[in-house]
ROSE-4610 file (N, C-alpha, C; in Angstrom, 1 decimal, always signed):
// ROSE-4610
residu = [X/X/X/X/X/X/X/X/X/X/X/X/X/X/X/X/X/X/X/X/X/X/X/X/X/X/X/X/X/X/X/X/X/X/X/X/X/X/X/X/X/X/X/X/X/X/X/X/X/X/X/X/X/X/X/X/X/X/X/X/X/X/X/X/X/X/X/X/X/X/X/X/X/X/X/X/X/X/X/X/X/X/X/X/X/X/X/X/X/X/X/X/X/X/X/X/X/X/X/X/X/X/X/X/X/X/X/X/X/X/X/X/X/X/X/X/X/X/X/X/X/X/X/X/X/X/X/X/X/X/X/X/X/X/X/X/X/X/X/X/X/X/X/X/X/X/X/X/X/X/X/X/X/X/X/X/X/X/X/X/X/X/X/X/X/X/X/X/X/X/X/X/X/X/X/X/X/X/X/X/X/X/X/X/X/X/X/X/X/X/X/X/X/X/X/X/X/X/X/X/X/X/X/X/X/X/X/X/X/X/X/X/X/X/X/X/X/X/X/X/X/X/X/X/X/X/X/X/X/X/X/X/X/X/X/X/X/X/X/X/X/X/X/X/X/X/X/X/X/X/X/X/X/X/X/X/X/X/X/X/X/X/X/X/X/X/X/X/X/X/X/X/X/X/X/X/X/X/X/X/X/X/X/X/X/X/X/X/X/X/X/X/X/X/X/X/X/X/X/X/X/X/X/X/X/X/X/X/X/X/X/X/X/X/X/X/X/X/X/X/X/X/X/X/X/X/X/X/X/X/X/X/X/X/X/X/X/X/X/X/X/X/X/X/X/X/X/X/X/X/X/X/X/X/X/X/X/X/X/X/X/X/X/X/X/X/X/X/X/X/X/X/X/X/X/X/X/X/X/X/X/X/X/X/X/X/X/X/X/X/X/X/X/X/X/X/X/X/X/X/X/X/X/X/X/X/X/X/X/X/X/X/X/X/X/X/X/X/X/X/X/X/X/X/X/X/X/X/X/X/X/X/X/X/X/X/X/X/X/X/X/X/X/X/X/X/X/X/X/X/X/X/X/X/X/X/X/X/X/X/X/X/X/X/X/X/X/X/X/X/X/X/X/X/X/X/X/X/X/X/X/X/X/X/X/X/X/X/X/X/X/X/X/X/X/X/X/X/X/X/X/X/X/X/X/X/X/X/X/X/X/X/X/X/X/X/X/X/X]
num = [1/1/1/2/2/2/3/3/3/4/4/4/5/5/5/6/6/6/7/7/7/8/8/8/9/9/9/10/10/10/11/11/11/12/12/12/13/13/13/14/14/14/15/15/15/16/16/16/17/17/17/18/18/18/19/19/19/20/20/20/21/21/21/22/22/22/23/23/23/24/24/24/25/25/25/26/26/26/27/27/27/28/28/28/29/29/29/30/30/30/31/31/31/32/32/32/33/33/33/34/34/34/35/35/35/36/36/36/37/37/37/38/38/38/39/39/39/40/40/40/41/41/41/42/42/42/43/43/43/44/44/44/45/45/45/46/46/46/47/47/47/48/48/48/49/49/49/50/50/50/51/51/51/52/52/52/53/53/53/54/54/54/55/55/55/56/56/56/57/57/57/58/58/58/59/59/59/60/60/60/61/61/61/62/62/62/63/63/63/64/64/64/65/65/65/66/66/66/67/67/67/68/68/68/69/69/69/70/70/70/71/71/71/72/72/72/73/73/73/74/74/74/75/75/75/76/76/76/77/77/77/78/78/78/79/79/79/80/80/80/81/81/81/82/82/82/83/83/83/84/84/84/85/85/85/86/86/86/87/87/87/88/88/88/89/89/89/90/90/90/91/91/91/92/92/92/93/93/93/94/94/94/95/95/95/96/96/96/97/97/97/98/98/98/99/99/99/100/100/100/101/101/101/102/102/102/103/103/103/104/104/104/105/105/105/106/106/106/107/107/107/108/108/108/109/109/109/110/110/110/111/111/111/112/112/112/113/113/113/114/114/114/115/115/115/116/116/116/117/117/117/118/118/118/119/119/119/120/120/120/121/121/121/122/122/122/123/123/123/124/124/124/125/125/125/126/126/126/127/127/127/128/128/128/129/129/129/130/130/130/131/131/131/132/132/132/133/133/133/134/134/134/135/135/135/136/136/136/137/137/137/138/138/138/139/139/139/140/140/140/141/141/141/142/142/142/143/143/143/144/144/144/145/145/145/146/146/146/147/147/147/148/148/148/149/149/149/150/150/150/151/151/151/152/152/152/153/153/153/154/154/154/155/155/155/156/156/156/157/157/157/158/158/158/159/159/159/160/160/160/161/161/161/162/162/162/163/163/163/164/164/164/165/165/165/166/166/166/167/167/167/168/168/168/169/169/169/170/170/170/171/171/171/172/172/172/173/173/173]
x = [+25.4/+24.7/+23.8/+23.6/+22.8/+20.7/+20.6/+19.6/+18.9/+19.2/+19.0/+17.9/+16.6/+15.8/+15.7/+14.9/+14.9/+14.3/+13.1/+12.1/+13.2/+14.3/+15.1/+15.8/+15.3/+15.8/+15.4/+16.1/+17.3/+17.8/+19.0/+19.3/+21.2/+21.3/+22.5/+22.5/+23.7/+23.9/+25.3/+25.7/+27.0/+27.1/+28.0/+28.4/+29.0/+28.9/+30.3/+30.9/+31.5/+32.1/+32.7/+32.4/+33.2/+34.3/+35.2/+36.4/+37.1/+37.6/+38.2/+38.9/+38.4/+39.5/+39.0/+39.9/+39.9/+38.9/+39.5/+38.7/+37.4/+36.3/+35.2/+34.4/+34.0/+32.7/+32.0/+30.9/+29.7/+30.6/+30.2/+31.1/+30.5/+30.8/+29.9/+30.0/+29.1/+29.1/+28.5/+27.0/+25.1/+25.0/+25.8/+25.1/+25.3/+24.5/+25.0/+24.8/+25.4/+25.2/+25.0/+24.2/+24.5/+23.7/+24.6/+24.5/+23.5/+22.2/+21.9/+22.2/+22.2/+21.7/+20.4/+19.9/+18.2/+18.4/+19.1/+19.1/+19.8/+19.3/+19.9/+18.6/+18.8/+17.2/+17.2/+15.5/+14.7/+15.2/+16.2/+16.3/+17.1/+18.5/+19.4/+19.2/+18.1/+17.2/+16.1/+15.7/+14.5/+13.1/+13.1/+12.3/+11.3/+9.9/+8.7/+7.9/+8.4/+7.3/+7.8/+7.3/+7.8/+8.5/+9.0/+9.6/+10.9/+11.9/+13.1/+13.2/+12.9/+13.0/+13.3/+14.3/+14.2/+13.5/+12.6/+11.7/+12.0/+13.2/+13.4/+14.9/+15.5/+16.7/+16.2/+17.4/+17.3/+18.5/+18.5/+19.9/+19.2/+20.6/+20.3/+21.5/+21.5/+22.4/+21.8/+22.7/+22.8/+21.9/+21.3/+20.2/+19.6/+19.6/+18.7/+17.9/+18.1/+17.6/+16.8/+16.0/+15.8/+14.8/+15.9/+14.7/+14.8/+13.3/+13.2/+13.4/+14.3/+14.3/+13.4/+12.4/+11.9/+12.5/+11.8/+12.4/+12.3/+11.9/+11.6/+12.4/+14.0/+15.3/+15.5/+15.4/+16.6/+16.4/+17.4/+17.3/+17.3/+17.1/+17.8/+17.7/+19.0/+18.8/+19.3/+19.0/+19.1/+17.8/+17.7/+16.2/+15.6/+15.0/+13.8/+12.5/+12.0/+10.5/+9.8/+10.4/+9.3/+9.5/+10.1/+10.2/+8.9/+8.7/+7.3/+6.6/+5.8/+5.5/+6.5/+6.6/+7.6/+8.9/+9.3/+10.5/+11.3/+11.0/+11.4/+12.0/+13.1/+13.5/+13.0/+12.4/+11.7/+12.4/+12.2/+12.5/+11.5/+10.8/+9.5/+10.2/+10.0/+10.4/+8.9/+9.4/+8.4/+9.5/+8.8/+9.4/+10.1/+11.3/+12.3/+12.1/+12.5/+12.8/+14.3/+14.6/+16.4/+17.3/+18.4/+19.1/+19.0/+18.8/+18.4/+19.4/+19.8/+21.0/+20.1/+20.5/+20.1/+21.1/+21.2/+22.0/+21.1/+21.1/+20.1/+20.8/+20.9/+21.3/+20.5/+20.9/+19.8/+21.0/+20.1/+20.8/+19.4/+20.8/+20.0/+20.8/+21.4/+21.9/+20.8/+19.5/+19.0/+18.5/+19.4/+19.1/+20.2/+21.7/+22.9/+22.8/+22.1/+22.1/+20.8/+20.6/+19.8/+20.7/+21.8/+22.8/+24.0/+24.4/+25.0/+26.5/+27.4/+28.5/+29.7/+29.0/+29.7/+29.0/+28.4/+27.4/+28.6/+28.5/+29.6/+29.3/+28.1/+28.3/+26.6/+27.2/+25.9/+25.5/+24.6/+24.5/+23.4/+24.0/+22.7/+22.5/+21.0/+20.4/+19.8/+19.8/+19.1/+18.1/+17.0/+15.9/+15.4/+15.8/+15.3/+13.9/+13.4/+12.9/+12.0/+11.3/+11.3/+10.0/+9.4/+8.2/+7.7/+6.7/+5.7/+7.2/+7.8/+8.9/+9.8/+10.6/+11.4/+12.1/+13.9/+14.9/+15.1/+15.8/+15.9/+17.0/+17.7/+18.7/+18.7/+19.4/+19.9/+20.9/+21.9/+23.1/+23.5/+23.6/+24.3/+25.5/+26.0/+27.1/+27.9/+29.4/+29.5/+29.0/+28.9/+28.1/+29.3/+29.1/+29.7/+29.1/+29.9/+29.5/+30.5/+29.8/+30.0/+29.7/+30.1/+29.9/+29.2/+28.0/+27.7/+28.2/+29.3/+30.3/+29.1/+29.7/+29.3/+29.1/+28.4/+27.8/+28.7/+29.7/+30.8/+32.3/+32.1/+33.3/+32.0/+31.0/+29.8/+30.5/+30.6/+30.5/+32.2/+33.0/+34.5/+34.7/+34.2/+34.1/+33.3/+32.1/+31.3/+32.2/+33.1/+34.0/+34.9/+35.5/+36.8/+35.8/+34.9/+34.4/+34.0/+33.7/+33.5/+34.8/+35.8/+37.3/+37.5/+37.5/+37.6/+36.8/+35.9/+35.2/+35.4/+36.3/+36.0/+37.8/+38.6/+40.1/+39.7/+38.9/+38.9/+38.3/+37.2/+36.6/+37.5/+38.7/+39.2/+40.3/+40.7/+42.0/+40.9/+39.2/+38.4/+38.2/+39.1/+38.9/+39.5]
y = [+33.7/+33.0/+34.0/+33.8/+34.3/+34.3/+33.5/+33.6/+34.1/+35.4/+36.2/+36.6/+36.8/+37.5/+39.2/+39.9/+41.1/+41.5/+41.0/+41.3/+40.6/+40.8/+40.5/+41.7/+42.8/+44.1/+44.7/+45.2/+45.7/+44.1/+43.7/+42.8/+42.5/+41.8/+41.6/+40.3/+39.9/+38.6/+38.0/+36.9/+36.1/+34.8/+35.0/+34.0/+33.3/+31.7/+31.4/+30.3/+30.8/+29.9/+28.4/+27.4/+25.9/+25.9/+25.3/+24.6/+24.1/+23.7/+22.3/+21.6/+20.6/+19.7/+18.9/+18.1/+17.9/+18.6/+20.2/+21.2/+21.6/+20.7/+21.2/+20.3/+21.0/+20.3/+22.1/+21.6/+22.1/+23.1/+24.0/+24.8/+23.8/+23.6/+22.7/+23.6/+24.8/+25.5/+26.0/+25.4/+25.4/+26.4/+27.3/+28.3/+29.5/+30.4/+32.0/+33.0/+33.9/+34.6/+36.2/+37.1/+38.6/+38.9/+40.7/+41.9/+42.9/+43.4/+44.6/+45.6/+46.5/+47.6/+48.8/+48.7/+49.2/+50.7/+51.4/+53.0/+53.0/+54.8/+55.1/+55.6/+56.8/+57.1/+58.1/+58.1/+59.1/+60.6/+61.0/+62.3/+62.5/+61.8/+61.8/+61.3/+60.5/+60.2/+61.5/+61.6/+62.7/+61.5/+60.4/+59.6/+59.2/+59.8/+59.4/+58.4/+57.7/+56.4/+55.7/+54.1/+53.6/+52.6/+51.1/+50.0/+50.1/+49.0/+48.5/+47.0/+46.0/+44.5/+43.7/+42.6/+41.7/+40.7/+40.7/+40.0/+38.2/+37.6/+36.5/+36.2/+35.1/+35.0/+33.4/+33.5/+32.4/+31.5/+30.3/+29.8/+29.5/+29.5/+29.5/+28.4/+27.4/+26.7/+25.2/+25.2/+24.1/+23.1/+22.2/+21.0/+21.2/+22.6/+23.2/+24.3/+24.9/+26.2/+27.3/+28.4/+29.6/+28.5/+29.0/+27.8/+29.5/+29.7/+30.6/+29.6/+30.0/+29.7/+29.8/+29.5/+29.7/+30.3/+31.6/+32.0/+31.8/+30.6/+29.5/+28.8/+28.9/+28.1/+29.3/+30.2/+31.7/+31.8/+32.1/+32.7/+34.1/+35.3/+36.6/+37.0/+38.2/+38.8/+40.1/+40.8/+42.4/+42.7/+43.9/+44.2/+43.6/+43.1/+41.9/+42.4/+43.7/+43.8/+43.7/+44.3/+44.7/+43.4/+42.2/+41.1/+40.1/+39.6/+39.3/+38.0/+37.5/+36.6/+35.0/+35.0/+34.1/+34.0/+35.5/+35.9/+36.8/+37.7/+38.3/+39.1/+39.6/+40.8/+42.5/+42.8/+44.0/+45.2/+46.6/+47.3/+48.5/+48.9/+50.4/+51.4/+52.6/+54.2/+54.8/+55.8/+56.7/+57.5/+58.9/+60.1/+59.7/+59.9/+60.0/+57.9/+57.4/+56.0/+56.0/+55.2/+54.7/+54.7/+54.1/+53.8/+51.9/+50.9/+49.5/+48.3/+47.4/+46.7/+44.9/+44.2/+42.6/+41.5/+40.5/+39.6/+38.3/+37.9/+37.1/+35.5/+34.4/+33.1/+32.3/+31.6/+31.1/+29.9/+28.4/+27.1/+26.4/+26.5/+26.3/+24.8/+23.7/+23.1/+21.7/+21.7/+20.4/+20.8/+21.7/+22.3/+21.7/+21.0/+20.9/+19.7/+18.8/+17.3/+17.4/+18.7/+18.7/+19.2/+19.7/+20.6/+19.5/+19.1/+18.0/+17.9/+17.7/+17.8/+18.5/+18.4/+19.2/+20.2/+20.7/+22.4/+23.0/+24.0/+24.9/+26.6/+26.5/+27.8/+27.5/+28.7/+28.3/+29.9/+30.1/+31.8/+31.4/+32.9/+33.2/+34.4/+35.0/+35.9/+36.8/+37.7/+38.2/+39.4/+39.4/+39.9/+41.0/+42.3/+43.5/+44.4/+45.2/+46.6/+47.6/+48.7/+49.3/+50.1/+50.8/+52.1/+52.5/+53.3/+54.3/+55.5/+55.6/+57.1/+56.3/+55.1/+54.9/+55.0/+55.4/+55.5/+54.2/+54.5/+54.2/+52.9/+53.2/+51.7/+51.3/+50.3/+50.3/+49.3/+49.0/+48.1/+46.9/+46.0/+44.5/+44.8/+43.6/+43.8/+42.4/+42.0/+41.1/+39.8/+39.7/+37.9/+36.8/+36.0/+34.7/+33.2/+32.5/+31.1/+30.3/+29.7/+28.8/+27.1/+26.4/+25.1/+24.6/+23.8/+23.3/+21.6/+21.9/+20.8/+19.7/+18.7/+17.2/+16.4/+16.0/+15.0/+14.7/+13.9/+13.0/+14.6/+15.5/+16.2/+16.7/+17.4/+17.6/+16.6/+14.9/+14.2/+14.5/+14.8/+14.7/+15.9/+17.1/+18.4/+17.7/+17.4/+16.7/+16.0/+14.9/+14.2/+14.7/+15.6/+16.6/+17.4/+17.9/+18.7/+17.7/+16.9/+15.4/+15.4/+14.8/+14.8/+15.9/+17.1/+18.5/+18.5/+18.3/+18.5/+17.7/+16.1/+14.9/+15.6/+15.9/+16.6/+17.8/+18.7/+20.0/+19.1/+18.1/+17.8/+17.2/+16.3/+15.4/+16.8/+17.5/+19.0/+19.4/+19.5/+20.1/+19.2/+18.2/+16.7/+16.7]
z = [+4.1/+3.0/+2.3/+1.3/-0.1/+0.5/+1.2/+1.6/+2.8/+2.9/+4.1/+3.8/+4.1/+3.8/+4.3/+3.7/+3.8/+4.6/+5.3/+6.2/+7.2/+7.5/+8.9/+9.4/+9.4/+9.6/+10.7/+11.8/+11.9/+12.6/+12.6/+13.3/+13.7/+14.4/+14.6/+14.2/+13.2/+12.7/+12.4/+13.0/+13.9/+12.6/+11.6/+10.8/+11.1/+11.4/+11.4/+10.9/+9.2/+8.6/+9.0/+8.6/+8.8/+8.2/+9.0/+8.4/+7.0/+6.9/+5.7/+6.3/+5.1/+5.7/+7.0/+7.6/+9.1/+10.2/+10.0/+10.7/+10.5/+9.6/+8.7/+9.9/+10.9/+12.0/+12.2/+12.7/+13.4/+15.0/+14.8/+16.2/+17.4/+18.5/+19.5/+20.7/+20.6/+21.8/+21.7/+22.3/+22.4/+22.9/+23.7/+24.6/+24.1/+23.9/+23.4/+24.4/+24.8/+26.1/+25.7/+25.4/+24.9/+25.9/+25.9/+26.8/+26.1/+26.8/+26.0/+26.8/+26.2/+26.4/+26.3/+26.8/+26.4/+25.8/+25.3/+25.2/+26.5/+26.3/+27.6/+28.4/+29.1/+29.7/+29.0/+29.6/+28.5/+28.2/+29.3/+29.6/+27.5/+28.3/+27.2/+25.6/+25.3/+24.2/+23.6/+25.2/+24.6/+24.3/+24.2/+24.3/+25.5/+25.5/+26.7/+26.5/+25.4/+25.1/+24.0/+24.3/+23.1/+24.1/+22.9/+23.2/+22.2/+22.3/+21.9/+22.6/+21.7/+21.7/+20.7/+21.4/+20.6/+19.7/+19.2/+19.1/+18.3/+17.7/+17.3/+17.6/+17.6/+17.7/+17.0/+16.0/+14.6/+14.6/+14.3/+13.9/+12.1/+11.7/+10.3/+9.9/+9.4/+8.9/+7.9/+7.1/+5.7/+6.7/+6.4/+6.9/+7.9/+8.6/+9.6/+8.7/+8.1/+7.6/+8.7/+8.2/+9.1/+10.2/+11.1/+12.6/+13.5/+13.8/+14.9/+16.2/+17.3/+18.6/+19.5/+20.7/+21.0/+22.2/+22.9/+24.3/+25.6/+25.9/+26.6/+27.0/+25.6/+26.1/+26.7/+26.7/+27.5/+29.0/+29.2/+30.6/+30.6/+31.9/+31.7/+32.9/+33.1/+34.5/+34.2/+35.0/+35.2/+34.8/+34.1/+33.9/+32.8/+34.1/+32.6/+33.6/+34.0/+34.5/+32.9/+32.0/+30.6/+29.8/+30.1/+29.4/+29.0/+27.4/+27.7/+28.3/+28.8/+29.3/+28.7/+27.5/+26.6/+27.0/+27.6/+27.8/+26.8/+25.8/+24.5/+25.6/+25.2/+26.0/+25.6/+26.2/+25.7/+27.1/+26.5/+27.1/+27.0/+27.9/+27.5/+28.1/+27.6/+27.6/+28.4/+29.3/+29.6/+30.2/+30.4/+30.9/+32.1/+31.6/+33.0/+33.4/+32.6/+32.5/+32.7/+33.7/+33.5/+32.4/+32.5/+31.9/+32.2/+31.2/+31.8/+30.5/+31.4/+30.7/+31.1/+30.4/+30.5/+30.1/+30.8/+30.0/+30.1/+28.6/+28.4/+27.6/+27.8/+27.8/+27.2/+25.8/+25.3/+24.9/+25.3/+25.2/+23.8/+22.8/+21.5/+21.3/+22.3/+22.0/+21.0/+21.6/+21.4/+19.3/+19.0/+17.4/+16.8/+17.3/+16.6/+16.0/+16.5/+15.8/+14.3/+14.1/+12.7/+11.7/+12.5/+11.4/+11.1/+10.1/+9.5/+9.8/+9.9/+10.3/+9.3/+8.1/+7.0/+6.5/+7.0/+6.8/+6.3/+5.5/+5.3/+6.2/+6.7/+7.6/+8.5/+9.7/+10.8/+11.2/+11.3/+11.8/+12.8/+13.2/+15.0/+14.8/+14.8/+14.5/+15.4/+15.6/+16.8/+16.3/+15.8/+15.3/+16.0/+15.9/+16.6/+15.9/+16.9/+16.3/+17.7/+17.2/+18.4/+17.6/+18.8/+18.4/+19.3/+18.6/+19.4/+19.8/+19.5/+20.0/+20.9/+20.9/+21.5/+20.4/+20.8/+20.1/+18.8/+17.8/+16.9/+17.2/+18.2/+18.4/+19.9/+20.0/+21.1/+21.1/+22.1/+22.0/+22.6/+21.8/+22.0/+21.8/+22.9/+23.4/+23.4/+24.1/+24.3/+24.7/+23.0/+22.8/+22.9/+23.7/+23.6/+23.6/+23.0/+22.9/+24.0/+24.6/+25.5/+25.4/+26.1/+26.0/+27.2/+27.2/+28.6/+28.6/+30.3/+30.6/+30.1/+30.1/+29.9/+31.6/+31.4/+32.6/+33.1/+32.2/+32.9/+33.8/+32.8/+33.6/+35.0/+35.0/+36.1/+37.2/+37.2/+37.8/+38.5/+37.4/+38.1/+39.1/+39.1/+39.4/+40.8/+40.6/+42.0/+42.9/+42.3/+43.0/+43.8/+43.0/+43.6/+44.6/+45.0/+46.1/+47.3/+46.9/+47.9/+48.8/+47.8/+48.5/+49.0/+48.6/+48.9/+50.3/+50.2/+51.7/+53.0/+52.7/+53.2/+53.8/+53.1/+53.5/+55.0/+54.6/+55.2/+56.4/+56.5/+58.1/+58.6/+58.1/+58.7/+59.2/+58.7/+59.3/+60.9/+60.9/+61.6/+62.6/+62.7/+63.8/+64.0]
């Protein structure tokens, strides 16, 4: 869309045109899942100081407009020691610092019932930047969208391990 602002730099940003026709709905698949990569270590940068973080992750779409997310929906694992109390995914540099990677999960579902069903496009934003002498980039990686199951398939999946379990004791008797 035409309204991107400029003060959104450096960033990674995930369009994703709607349909026609028939096919003209809202994507329905609340969960986004990206890989960082923090640099590498300090050796191979040459970097002894300094950060590389995420600092906003946005949905942007027709009757939603720029909505910052809060990081409070996310999850993350791997190295999240430098992550900030919020959860921002942050990464600090000192002499002879690792090489450090994160995967971080943000369920932006409770945002889809503001975005209209005929939007013509939806974007996910992921708002970067870095300083004090840490490297100039670092790398995102395989982002996907996922769907979280529905209550009712939860319950069918529940059922089948029931029977599944109730089969194996009765073989154990």
């Amino acid at each position: 869309p035409s309204d991107n602002p400029t003060w959104l730099e450096p960033k990674l940003a995930l369009q994703f045109p709607i349909g026609t026709g028939r096919d003209r709905r809202v994507p329905n698949k609340p969960v986004v899942e990206l890989y960082i990569f923090g640099a590498c270590c300090s050796e191979s940068t040459g970097s002894t100081s300094g950060y590389s973080q995420i600092h906003t992750f946005y949905l942007n779409a027709e009757g939603l407009g720029w909505t910052s997310v809060p990081w409070s929906l996310a999850t993350a694992t791997g190295w999240t020691n430098n992550n900030s109390p919020s959860g921002m995914p942050n990464f600090y540099f000192w002499s002879g610092a690792p090489a450090r990677s994160q995967t971080v999960t943000i369920n932006y579902s409770g945002y889809l019932s503001q975005i209209p069903e005929n939007a013509s496009y939806i974007e996910i934003i992921f708002a970067s930047n870095n300083g004090n002498g840490a490297p100039s980039y670092f790398y995102m990686n395989d982002v996907r969208l996922s769907q979280i199951p529905e209550p009712s398939t939860m319950v069918l999946i529940g059922a089948g391990m029931l029977v599944g379990a109730r089969l194996l004791r009765r073989r154990m008797v």
